[in-house]
Each structure stands twice: as C-alpha cells, then as structure tokens.
C-alpha atoms as one frame of an Amber mdcrd trajectory, in Angstrom:
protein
  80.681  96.172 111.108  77.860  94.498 112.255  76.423  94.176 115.792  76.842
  89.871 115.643  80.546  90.942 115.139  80.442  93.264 117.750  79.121  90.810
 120.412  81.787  88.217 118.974  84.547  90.387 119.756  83.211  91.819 123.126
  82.798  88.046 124.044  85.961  87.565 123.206  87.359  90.580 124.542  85.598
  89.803 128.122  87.098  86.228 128.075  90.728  87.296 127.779  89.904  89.990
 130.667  88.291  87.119 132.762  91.611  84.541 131.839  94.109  87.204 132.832
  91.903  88.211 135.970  92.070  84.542 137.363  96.089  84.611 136.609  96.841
  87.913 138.550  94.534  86.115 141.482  96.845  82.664 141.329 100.030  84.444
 141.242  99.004  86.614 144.598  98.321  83.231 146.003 101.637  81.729 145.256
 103.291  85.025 146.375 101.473  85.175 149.696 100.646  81.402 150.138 102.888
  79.971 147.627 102.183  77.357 145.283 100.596  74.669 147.482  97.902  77.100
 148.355  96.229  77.215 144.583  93.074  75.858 144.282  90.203  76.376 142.291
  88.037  77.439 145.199  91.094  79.845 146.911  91.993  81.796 143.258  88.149
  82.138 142.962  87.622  84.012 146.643  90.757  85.930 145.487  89.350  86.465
 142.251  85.931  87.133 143.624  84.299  84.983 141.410  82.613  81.401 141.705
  84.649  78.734 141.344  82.655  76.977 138.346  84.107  80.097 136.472  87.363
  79.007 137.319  87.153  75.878 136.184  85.043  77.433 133.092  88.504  79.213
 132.311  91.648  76.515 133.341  89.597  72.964 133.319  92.435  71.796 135.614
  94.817  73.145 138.467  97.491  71.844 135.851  95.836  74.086 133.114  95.884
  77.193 135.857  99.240  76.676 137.054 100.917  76.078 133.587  98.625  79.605
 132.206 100.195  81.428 135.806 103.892  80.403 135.034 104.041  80.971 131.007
 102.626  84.654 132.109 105.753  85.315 134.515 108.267  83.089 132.320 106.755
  85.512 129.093 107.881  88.582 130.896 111.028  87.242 131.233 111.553  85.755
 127.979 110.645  89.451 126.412 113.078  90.833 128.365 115.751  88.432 127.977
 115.151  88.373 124.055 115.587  92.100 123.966 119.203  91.954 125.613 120.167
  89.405 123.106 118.448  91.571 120.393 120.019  95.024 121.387 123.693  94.363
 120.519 124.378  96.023 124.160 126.071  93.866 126.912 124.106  90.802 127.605
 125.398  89.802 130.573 125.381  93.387 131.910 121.980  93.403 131.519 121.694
  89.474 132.796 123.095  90.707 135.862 120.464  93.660 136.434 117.805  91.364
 135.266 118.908  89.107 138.225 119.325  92.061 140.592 115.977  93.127 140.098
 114.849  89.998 142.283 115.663  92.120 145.480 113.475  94.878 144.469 110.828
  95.857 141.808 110.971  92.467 140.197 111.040  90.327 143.602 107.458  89.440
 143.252 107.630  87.908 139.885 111.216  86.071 140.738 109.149  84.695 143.690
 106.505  83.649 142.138 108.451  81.826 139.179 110.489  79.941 141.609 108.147
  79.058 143.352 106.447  77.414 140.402 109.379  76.369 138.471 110.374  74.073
 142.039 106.365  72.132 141.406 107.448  71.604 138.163 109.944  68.700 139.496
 105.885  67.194 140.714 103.846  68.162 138.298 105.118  67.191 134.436 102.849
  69.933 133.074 104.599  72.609 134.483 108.168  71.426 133.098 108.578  72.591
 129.208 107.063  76.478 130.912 109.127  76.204 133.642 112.630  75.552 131.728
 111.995  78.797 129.256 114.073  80.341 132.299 117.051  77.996 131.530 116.720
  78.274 127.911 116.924  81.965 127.187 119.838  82.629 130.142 121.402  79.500
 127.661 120.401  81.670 124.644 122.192  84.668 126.288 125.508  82.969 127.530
 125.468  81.967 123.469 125.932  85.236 122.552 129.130  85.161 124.472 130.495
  81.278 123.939 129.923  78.294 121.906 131.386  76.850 124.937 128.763  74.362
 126.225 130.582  74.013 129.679 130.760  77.525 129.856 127.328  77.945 128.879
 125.487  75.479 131.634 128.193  77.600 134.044 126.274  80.584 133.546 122.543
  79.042 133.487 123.327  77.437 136.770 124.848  80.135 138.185 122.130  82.672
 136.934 119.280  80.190 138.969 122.000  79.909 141.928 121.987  84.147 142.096
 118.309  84.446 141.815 117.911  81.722 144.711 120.049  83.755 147.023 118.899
  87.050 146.044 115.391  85.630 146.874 116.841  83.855 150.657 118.586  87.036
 151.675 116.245  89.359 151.181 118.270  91.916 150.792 119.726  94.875 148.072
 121.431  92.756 145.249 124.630  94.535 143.219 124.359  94.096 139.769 128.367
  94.858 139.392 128.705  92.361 141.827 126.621  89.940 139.667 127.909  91.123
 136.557 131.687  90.319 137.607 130.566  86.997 139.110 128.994  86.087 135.563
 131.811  87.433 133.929 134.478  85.196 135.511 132.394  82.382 135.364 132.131
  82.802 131.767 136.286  83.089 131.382 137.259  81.007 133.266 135.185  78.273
 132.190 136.228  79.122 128.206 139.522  78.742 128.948
C-alpha cells in the first residue's frame, strides 16, 4: 500500500469522523433546544468547531437536518427490519420498540419527533422522515394484507410514541402489545 493511499483513506476516514461529529452535536440541540434551535453557528459551538466547517460538511441547514434525521430514522429502520427478519413476534417486539421511548431510547424518539413534525415545513425532511411510517407499515404486513388494518397500526404506533413522549413516564410493553393486537383484529375483521 502506498503512503498517497494512505493519506486518501485517512482523509477519508477523518471526514466521516468530522460528518458524524457535527450529527451527534445537532441531535443534542434538538434534544435540549429542539429543532428550531439548529443552526450552523449553534451545532458548531456544540461541536466546537467553526462554523465554515459546518457548512464545509452539510452546505445547508436542509442538508444538516435531513443527515441528523436519516441517522435516528437508520437506527430504527435496523431495528425494525430485524423484527420482520427474525420470524419472532413482530408486534411483540413493535410494542417494546415503542416502550423504549420512556427509557433508554427516549432521546432518540425525541429527537425523531421532533424532526419528523419540521418535516410538515421543510419538504427536504419528508421522504427521511416517513421511513418511520413505512417500516411500522412493513411490520403490520407481516400480520395483514389488510390495508385498513395496516394504516390502524402505523397510526396508532405514532399515536403511542406521542404519548409515551407527553407523559413522561414508564411505558408497558404488554400494555402496548395488547393495544396493537386488538387494533390489528379488530380492524381485519
């Protein structure tokens, strides 16, 4: 290997580290300040960088916001993708997926809602901020070819993470898991 390759790579390397460092600064802004309070100049203090670099990285707030919400909505497409995959109970896991939005996974629920609602203002934002929508939709397939029974369960799965997120409190994942359930017979009936 030569040493031009090296530098390529370490360039390279550096960049990605420098991208995912200005991310992890916008998303504790839009946890802490939420979404109105990302600016160039705000995730570079967080950042501790200079705000050319910023705009170096994501040429527009558009650019930073839609890199910010595909990292949070890729998280939960993985996760999402690997209930469908495993052949266990989808909406079992749907349910604890949702649950985690009162504890370990409340920052990231907060922060994609929070995004998700500026995508009705800012187009950009829209095909990232439906991925949401689209897998729970993917999942409730696995259960239905019902469509009615199928927008049931993507509304209510946005409806549950809402609340979860207002009340601030422990969420039940049984208690999710039966409300799912029931939406999902009743409405293929």
């Amino acid at each position: 290997m030569t040493a031009e390759h090296d530098t390529g790579d370490g360039r390279r390397l550096r960049g990605q580290r420098r991208r995912a460092q200005i991310i992890e600064a916008t998303l504790a802004i839009v946890r802490r300040d939420g979404a109105t309070g990302v600016t160039h100049r705000t995730v570079a203090k967080e950042a501790g960088i200079t705000t050319s670099l910023t705009l170096y990285y994501f040429a527009t707030l558009d650019d930073l916001l839609v890199s910010a919400l595909t990292t949070v909505t890729d998280e939960y497409t993985r996760r999402i993708r690997q209930l469908i995959e495993s052949g266990d109970e989808p909406i079992d896991g749907l349910a604890h997926l949702i649950a985690e939005s009162a504890g370990p996974g409340r920052e990231r629920a907060l922060a994609e809602r929070e995004l998700s609602t500026l995508a009705a203002r800012r187009p950009a934002l829209r095909p990232v901020a439906r991925r949401w929508r689209e897998n729970v939709a993917e999942l409730a397939r696995t259960q239905t070819d019902d469509p009615d029974a199928i927008e049931t369960i993507v509304a209510l799965s946005d409806g549950l993470c809402t609340a979860i997120l207002l009340n601030e409190e422990e969420a039940n994942p049984d208690r999710i898991r039966t409300v799912l359930s029931k939406a999902l017979r009743r409405t293929s009936q």
